[in-house]
C-alpha positions in Angstrom: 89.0 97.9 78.6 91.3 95.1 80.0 92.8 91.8 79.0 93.9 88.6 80.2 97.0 86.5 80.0 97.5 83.2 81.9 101.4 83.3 82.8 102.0 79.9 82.6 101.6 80.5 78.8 105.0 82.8 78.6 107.9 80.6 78.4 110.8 81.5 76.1 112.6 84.8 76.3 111.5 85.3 72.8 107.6 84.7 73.9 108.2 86.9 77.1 109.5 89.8 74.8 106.7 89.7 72.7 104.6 89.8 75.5 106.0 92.6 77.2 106.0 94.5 73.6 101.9 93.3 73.3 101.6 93.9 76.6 103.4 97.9 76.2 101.2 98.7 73.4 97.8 97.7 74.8 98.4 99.5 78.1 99.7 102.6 76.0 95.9 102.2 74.4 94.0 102.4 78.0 94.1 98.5 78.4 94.9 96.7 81.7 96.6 93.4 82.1 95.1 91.3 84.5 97.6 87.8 85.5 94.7 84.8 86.1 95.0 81.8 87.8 98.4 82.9 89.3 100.0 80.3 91.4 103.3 80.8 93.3 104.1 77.5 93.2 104.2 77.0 89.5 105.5 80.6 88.0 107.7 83.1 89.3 107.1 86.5 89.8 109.4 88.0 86.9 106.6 88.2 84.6 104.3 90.1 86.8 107.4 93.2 86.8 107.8 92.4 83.5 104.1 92.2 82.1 103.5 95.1 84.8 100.0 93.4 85.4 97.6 95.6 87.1 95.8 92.8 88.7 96.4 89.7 89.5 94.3 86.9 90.4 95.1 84.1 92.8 94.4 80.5 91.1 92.0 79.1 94.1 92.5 75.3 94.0 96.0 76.7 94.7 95.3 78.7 97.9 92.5 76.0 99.3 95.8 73.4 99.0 98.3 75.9 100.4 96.3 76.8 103.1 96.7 73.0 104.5 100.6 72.8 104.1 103.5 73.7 104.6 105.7 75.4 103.4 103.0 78.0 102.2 100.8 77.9 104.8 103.3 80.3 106.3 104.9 81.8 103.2 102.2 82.6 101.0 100.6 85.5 103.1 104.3 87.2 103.1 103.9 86.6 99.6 100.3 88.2 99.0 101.5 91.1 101.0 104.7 91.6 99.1 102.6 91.6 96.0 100.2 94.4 97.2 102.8 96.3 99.3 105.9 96.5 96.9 104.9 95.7 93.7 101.5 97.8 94.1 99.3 95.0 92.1 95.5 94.0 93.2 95.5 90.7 94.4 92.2 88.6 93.6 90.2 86.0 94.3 86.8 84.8 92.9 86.0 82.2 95.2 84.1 83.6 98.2 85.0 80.8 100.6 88.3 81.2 99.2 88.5 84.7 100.3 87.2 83.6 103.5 90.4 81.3 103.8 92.6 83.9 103.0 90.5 86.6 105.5 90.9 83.9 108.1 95.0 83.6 107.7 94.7 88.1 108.3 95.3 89.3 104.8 92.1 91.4 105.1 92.8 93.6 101.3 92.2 90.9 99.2 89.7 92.3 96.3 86.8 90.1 95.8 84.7 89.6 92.3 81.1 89.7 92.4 79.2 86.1 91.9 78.5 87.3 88.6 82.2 88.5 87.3 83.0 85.9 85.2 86.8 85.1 83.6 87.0 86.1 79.6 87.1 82.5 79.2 83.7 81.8 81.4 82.2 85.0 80.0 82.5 83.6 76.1 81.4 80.1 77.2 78.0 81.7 78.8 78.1 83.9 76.1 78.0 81.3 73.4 75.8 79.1 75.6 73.4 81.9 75.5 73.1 82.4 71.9 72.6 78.9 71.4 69.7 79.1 73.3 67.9 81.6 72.1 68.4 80.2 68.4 
């Protein structure tokens, strides 16, 4: 069992207690938190201690623009590395030519979804799409 939470969403200490208290109780049930569409440039990385995400994934319109400029060019595989390394998360991509990219740069433990893993948000869309269909 696992859920999502896009970190952009936690933005007051009040919302980012409740989320670590949500996020507490659903891991102490067996569920995983999984940070998507993370992007370096636009969040920082207390939330990932404090969520203690088991997985995060990398947003991939951000690493196709980082990987043209710097600063991040350079930075960001330091930054990938810390993530796995030190904090012990997954790092994720779902973009096969992304993953490509970020092979290419020598971060070679970057996990890779299948073409048919979809987000929770793509899943329900197909999901609804499909119903609709066979109705």
């Amino acid at each position: 069992m696992g859920t999502s939470a896009a970190k952009d969403n936690i933005v007051s200490e009040l919302e980012a207690l409740s989320a670590k208290r949500l996020t507490h109780a659903l891991r102490s049930i067996g569920c995983h938190i999984v940070i998507e569409n993370y992007n370096p440039a636009r969040s920082s990385s207390e939330a990932i201690h404090e969520l203690h995400a088991s997985d995060i994934i990398l947003e991939a319109n951000f690493w196709e623009r980082a990987a043209q400029n710097e600063p991040w060019a350079t930075v960001l595989p330091q930054i990938i590395s810390d993530v796995h390394h030190i904090l012990g998360h997954t790092v994720t991509v779902r973009n096969p030519q992304v993953t490509h990219n970020i092979e290419a740069s020598g971060i070679d433990y970057i996990e890779r979804h299948s073409a048919v893993a979809l987000s929770p948000t793509e899943f329900l869309n197909y999901f609804g799409k499909a119903s609709l269909s066979e109705a």
